[in-house]
N, CA, C and O atoms as a GROMACS GRO file, in nm:
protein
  452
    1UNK      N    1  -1.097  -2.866  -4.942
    1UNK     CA    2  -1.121  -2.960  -4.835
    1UNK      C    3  -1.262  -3.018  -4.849
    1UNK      O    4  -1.363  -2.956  -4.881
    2UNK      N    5  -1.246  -3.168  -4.814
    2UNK     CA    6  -1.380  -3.221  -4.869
    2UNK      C    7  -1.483  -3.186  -4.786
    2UNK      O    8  -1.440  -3.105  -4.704
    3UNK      N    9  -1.627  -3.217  -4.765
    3UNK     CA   10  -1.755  -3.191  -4.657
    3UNK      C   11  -1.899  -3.219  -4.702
    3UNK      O   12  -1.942  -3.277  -4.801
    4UNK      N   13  -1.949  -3.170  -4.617
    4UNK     CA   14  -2.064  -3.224  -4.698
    4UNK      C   15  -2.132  -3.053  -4.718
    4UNK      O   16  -2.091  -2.949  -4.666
    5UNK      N   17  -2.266  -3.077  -4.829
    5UNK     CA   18  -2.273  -2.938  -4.878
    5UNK      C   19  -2.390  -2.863  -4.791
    5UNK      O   20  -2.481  -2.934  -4.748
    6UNK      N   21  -2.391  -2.763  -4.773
    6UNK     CA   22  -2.446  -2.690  -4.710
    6UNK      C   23  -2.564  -2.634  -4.809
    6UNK      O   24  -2.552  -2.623  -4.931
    7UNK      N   25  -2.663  -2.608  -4.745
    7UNK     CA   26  -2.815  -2.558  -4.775
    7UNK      C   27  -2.901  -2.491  -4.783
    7UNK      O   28  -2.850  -2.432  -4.687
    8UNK      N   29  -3.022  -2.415  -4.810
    8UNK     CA   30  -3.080  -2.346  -4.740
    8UNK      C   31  -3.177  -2.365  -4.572
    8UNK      O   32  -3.224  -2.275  -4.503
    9UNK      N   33  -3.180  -2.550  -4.545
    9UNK     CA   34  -3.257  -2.541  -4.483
    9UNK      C   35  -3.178  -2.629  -4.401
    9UNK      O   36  -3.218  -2.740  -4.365
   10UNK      N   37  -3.051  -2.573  -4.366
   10UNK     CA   38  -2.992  -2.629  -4.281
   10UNK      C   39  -2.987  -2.539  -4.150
   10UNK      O   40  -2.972  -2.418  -4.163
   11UNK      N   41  -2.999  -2.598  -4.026
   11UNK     CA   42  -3.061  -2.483  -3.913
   11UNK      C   43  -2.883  -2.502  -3.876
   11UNK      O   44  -2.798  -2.590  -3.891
   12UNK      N   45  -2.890  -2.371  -3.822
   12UNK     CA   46  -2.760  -2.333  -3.785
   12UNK      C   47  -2.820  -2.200  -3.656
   12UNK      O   48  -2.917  -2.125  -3.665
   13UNK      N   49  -2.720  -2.214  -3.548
   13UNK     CA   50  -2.693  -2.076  -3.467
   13UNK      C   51  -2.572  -2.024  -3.466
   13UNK      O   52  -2.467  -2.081  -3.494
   14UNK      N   53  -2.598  -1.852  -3.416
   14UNK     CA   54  -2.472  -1.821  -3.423
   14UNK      C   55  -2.402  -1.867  -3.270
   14UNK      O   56  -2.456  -1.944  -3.191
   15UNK      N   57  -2.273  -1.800  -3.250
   15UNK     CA   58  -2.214  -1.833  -3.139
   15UNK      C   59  -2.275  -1.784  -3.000
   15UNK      O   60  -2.235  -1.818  -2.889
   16UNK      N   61  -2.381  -1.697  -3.031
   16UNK     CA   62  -2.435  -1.634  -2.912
   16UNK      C   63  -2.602  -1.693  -2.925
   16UNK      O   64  -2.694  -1.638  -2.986
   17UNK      N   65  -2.606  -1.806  -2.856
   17UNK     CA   66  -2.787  -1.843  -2.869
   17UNK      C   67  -2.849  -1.725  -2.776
   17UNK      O   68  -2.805  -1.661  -2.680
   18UNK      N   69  -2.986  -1.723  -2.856
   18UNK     CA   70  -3.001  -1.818  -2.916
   18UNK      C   71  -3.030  -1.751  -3.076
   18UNK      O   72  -3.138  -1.767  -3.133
   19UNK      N   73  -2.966  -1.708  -3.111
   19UNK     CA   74  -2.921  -1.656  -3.272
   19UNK      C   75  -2.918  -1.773  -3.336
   19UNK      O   76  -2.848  -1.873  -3.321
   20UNK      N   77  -3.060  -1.728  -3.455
   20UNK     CA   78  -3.072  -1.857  -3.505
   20UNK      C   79  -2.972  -1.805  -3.681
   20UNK      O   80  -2.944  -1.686  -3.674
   21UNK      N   81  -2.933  -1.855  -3.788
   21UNK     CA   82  -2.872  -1.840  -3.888
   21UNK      C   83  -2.972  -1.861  -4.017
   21UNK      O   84  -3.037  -1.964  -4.030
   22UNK      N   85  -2.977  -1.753  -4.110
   22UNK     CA   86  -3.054  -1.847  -4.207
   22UNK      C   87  -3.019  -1.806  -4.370
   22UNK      O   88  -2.944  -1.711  -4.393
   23UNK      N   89  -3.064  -1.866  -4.451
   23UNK     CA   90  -3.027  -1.798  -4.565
   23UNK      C   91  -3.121  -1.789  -4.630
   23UNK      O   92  -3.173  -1.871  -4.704
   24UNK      N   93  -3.158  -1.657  -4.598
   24UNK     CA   94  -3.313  -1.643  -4.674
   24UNK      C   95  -3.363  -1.593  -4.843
   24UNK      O   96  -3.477  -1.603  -4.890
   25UNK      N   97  -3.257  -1.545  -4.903
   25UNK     CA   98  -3.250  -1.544  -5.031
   25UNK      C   99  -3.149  -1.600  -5.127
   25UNK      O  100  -3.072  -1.527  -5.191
   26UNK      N  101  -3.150  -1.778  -5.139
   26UNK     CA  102  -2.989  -1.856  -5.209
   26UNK      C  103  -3.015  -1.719  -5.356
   26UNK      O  104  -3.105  -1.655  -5.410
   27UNK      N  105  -2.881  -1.738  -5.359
   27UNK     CA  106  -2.879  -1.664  -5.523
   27UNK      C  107  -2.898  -1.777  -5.667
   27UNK      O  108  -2.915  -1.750  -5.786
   28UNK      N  109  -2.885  -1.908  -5.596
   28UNK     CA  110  -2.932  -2.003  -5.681
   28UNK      C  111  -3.038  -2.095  -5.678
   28UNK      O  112  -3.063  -2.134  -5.564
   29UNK      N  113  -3.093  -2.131  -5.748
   29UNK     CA  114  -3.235  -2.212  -5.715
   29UNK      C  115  -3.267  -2.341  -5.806
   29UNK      O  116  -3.365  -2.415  -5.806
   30UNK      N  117  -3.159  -2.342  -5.877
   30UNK     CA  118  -3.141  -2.477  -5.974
   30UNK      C  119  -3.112  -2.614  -5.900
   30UNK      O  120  -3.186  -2.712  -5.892
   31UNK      N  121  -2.961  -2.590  -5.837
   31UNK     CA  122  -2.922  -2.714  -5.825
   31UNK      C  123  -2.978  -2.704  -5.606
   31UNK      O  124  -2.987  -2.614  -5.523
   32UNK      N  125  -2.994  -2.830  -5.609
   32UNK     CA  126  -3.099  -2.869  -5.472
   32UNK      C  127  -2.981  -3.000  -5.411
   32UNK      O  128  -2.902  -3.074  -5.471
   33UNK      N  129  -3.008  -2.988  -5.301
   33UNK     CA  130  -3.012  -3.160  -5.169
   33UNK      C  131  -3.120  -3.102  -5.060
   33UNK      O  132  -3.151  -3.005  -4.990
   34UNK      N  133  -3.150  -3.232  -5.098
   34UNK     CA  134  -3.248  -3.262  -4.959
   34UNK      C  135  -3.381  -3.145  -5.058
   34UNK      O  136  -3.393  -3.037  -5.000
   35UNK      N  137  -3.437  -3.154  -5.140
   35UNK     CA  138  -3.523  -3.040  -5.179
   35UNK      C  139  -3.515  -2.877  -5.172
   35UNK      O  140  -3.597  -2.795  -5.214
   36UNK      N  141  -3.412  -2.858  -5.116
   36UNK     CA  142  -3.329  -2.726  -5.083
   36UNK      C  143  -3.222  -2.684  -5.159
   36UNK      O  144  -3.139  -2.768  -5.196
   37UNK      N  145  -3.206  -2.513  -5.200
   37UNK     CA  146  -3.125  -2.508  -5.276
   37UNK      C  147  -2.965  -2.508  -5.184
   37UNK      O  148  -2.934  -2.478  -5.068
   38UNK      N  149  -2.898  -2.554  -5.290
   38UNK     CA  150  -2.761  -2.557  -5.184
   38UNK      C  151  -2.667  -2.400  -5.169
   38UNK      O  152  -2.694  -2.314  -5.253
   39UNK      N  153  -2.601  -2.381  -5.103
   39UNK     CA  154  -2.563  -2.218  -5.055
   39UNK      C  155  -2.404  -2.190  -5.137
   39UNK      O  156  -2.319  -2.279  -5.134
   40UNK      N  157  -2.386  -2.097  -5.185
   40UNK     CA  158  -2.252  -2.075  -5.228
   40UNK      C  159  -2.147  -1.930  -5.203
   40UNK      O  160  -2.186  -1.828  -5.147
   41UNK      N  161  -2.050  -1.945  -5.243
   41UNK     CA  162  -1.997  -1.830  -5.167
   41UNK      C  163  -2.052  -1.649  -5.180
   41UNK      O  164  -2.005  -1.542  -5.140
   42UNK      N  165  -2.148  -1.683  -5.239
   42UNK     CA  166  -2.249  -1.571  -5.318
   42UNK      C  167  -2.328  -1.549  -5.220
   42UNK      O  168  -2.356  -1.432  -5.194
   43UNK      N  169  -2.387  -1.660  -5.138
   43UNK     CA  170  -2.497  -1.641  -5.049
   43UNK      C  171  -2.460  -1.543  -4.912
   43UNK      O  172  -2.345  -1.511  -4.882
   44UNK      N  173  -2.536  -1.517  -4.866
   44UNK     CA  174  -2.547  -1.415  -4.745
   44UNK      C  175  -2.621  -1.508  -4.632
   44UNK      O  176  -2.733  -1.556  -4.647
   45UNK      N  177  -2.567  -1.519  -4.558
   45UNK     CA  178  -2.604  -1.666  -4.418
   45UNK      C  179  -2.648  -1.470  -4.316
   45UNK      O  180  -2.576  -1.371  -4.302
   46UNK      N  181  -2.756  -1.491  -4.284
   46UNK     CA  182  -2.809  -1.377  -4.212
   46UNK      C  183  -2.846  -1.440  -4.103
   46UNK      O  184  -2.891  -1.555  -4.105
   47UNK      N  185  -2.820  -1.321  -3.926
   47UNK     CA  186  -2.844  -1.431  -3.831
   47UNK      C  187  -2.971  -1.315  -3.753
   47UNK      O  188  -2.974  -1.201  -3.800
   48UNK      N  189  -3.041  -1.339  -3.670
   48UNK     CA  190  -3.176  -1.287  -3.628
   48UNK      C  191  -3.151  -1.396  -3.474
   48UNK      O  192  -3.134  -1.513  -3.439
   49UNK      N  193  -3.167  -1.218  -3.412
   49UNK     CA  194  -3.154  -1.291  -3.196
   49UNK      C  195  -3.053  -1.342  -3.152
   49UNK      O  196  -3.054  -1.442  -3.079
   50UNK      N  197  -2.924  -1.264  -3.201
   50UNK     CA  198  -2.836  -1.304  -3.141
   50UNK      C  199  -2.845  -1.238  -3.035
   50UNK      O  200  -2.915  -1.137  -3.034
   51UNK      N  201  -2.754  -1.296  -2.885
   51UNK     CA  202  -2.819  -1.247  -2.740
   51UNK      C  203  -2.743  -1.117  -2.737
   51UNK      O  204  -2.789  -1.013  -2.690
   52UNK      N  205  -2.608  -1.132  -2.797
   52UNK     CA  206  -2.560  -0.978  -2.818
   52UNK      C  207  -2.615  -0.857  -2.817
   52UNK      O  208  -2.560  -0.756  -2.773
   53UNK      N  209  -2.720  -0.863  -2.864
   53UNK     CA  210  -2.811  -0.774  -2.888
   53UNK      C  211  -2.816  -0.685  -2.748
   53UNK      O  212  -2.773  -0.570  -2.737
   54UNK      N  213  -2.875  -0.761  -2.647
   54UNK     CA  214  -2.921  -0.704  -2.523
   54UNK      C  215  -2.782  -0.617  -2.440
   54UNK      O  216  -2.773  -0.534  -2.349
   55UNK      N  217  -2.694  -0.682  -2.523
   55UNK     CA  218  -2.536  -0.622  -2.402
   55UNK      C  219  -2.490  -0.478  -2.398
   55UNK      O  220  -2.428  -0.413  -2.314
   56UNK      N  221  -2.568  -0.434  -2.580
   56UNK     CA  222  -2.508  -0.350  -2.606
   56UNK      C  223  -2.374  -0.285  -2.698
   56UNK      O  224  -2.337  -0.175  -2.740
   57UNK      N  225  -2.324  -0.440  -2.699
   57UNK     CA  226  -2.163  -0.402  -2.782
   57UNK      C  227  -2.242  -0.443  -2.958
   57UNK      O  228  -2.357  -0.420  -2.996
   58UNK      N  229  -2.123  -0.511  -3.036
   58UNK     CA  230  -2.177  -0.517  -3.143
   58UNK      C  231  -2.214  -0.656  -3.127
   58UNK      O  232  -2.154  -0.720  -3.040
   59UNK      N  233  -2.333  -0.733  -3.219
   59UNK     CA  234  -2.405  -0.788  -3.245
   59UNK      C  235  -2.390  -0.864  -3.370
   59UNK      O  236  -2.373  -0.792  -3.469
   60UNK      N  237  -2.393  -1.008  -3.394
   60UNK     CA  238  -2.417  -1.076  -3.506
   60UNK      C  239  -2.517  -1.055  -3.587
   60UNK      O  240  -2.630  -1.066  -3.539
   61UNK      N  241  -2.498  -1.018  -3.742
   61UNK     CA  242  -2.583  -0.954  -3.821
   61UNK      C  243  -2.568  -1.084  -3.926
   61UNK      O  244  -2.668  -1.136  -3.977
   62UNK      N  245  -2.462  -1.121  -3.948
   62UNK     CA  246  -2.456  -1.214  -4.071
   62UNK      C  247  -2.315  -1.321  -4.045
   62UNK      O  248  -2.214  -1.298  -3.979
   63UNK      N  249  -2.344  -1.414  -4.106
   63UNK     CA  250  -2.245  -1.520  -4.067
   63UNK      C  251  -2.122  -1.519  -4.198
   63UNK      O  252  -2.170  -1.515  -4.311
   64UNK      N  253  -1.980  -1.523  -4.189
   64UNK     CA  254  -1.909  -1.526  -4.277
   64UNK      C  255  -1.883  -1.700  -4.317
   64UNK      O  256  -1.904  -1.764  -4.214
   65UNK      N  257  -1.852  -1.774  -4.408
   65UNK     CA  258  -1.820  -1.886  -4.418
   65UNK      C  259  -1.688  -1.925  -4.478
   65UNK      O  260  -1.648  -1.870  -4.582
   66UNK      N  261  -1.625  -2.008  -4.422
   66UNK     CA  262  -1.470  -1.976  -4.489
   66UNK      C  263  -1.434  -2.169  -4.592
   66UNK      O  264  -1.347  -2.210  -4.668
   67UNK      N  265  -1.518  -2.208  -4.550
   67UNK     CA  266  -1.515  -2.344  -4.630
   67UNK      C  267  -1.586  -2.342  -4.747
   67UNK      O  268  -1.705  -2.310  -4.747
   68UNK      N  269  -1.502  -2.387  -4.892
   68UNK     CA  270  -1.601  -2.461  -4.960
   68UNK      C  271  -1.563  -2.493  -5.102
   68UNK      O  272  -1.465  -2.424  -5.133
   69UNK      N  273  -1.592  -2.551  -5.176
   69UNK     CA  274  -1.537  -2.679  -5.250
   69UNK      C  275  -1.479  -2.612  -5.336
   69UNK      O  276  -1.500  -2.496  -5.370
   70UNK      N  277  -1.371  -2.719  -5.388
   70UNK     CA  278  -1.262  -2.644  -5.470
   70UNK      C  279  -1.301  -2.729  -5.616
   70UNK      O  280  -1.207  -2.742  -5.694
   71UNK      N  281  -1.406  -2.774  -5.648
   71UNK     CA  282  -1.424  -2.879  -5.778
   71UNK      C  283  -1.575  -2.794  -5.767
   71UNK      O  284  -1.608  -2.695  -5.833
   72UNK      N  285  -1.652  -2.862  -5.666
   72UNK     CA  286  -1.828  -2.855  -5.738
   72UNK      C  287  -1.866  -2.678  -5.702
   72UNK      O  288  -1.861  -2.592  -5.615
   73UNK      N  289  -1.905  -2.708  -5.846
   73UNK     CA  290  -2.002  -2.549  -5.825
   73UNK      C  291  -2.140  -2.572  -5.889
   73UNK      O  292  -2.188  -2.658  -5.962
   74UNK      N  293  -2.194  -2.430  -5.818
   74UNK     CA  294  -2.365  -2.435  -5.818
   74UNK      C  295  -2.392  -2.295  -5.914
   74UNK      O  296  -2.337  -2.186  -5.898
   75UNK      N  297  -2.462  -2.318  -5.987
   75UNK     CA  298  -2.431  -2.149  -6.088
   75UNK      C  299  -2.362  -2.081  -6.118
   75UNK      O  300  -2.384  -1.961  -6.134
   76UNK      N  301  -2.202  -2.167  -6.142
   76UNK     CA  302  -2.102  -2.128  -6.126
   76UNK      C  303  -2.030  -2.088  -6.036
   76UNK      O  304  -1.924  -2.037  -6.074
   77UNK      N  305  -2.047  -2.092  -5.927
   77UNK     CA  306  -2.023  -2.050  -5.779
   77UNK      C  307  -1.939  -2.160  -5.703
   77UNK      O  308  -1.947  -2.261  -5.772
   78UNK      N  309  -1.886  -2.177  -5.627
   78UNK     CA  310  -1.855  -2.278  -5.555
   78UNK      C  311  -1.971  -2.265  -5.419
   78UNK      O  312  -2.023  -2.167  -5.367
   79UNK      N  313  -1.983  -2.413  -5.391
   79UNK     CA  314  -2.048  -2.428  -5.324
   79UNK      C  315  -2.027  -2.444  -5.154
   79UNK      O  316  -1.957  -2.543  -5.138
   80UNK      N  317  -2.043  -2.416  -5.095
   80UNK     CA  318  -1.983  -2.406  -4.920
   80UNK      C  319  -1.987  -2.544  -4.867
   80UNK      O  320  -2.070  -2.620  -4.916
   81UNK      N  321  -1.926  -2.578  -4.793
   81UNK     CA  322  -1.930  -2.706  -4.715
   81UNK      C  323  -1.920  -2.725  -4.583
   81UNK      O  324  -1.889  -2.627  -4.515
   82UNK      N  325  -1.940  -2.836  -4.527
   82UNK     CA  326  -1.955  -2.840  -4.336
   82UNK      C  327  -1.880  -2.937  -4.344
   82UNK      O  328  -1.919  -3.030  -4.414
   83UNK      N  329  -1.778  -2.946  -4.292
   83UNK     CA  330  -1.671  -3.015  -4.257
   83UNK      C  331  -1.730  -3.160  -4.186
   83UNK      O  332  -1.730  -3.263  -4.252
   84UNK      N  333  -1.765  -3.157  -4.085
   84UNK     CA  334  -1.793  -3.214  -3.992
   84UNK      C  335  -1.992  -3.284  -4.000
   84UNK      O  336  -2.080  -3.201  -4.024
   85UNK      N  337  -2.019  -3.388  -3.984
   85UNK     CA  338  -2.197  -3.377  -3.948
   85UNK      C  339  -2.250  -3.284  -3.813
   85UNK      O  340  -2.175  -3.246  -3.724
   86UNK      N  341  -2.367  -3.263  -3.820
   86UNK     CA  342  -2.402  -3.174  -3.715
   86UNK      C  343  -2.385  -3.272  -3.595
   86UNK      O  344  -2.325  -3.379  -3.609
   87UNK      N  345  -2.437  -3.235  -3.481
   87UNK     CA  346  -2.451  -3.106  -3.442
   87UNK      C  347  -2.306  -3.092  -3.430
   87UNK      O  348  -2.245  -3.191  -3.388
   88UNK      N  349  -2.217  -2.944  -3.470
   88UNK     CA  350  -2.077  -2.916  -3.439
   88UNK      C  351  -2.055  -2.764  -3.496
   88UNK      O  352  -2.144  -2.714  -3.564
   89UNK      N  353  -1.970  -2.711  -3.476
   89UNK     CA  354  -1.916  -2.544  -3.511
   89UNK      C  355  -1.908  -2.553  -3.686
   89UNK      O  356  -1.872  -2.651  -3.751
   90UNK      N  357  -1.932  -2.484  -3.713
   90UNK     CA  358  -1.882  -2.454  -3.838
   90UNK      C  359  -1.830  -2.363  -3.898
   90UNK      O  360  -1.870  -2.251  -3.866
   91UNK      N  361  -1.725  -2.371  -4.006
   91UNK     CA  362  -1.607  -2.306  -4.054
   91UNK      C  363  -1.639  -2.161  -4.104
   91UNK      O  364  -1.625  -2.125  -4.221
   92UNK      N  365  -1.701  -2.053  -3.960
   92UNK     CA  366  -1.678  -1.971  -4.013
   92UNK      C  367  -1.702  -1.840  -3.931
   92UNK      O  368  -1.598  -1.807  -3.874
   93UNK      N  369  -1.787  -1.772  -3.911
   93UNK     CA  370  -1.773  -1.644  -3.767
   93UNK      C  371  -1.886  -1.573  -3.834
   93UNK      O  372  -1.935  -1.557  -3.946
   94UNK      N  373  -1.908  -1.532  -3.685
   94UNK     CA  374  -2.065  -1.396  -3.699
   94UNK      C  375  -1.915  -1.282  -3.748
   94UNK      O  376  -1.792  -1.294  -3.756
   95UNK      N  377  -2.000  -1.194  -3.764
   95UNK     CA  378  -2.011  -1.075  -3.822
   95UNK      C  379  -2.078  -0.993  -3.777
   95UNK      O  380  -2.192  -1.039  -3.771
   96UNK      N  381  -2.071  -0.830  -3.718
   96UNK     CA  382  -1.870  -0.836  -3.692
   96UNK      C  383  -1.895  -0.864  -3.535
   96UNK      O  384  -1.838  -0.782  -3.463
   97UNK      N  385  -1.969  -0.965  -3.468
   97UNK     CA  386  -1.928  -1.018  -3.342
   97UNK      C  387  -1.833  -1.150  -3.382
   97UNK      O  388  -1.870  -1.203  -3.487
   98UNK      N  389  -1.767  -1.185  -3.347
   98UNK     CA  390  -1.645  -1.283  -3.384
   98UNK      C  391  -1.737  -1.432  -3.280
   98UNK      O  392  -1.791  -1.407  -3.172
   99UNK      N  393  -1.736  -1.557  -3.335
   99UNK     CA  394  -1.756  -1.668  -3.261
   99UNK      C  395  -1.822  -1.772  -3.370
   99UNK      O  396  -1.913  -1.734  -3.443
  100UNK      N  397  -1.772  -1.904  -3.376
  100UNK     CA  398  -1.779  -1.998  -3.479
  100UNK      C  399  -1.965  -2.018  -3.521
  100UNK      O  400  -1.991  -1.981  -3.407
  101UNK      N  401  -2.033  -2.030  -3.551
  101UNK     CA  402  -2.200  -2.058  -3.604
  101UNK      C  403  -2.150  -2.240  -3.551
  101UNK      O  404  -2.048  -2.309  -3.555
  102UNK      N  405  -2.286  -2.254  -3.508
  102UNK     CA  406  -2.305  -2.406  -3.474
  102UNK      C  407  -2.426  -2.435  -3.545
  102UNK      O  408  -2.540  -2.386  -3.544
  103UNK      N  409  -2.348  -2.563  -3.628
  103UNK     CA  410  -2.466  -2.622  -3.689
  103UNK      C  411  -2.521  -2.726  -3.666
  103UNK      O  412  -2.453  -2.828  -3.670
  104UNK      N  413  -2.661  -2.734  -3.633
  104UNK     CA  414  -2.743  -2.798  -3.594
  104UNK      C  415  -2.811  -2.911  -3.604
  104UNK      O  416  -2.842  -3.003  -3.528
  105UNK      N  417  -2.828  -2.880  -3.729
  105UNK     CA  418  -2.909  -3.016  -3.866
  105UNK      C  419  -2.869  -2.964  -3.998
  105UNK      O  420  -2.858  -2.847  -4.036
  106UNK      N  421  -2.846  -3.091  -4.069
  106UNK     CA  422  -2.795  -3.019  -4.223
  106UNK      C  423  -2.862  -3.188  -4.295
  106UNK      O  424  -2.897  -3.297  -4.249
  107UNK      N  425  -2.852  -3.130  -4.416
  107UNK     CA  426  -2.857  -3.296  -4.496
  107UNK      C  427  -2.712  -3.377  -4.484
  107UNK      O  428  -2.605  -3.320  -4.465
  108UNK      N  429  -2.727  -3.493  -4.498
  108UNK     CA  430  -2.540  -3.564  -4.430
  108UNK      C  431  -2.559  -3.625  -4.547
  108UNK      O  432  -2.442  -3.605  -4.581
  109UNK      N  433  -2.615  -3.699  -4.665
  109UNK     CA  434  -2.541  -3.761  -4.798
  109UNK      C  435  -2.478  -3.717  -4.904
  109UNK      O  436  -2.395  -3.781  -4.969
  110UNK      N  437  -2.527  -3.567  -4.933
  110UNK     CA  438  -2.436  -3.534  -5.046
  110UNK      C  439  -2.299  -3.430  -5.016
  110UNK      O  440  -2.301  -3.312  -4.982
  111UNK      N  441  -2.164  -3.534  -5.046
  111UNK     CA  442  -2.069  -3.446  -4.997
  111UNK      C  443  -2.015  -3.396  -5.161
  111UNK      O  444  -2.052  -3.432  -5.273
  112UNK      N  445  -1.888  -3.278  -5.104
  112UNK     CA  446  -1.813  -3.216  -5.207
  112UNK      C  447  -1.699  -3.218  -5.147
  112UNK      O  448  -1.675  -3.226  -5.026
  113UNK      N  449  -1.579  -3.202  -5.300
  113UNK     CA  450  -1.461  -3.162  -5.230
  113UNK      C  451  -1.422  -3.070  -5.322
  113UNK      O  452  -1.320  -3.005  -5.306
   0.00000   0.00000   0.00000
């Protein structure tokens, strides 16, 4: 499914703000948009303050992503995609608290399918 490609410095929250999302180590660092490396199904989307936290039950630790291109790859990897431009949900769930990541700002010209 086509989208546009996802990043490292694309701000994303999880479903529980204000849990912010980030990907703080891409496993690739070659191929870039927007000066950022782009994220692939390799990467680990890690989330920090989700409000869960305070309730007590379980808590968003890391974001799963279920989109991403069936042609372009990044270090051999396929690369993840956002369906939609921000701001909107994206295709995929905290971990292991269940609820879609909303993304925020992303780069919007370079798409994949």
């Amino acid at each position: 499914m086509p989208g546009l490609v996802l990043h490292a410095g694309a701000v994303m929250m999880c479903a529980h703000p204000p849990g912010v999302v980030t990907l703080p180590a891409p496993t690739q660092l070659k191929v870039l948009v927007g000066l950022q490396p782009v994220a692939t199904v390799s990467d680990v989307l890690v989330v920090g303050g989700c409000a869960l936290t305070t309730s007590g039950g379980p808590f968003c630790t890391t974001v799963r992503w279920f989109q991403f291109s069936a042609r372009v790859l990044a270090g051999g990897r396929p690369v993840l995609v956002q369906p939609t431009p921000p701001p909107g949900p994206g295709p995929g769930t905290g971990v292991p608290a269940p609820g879609p990541p909303m993304v925020q700002a992303m780069q919007i010209k370079v798409r994949a399918s």
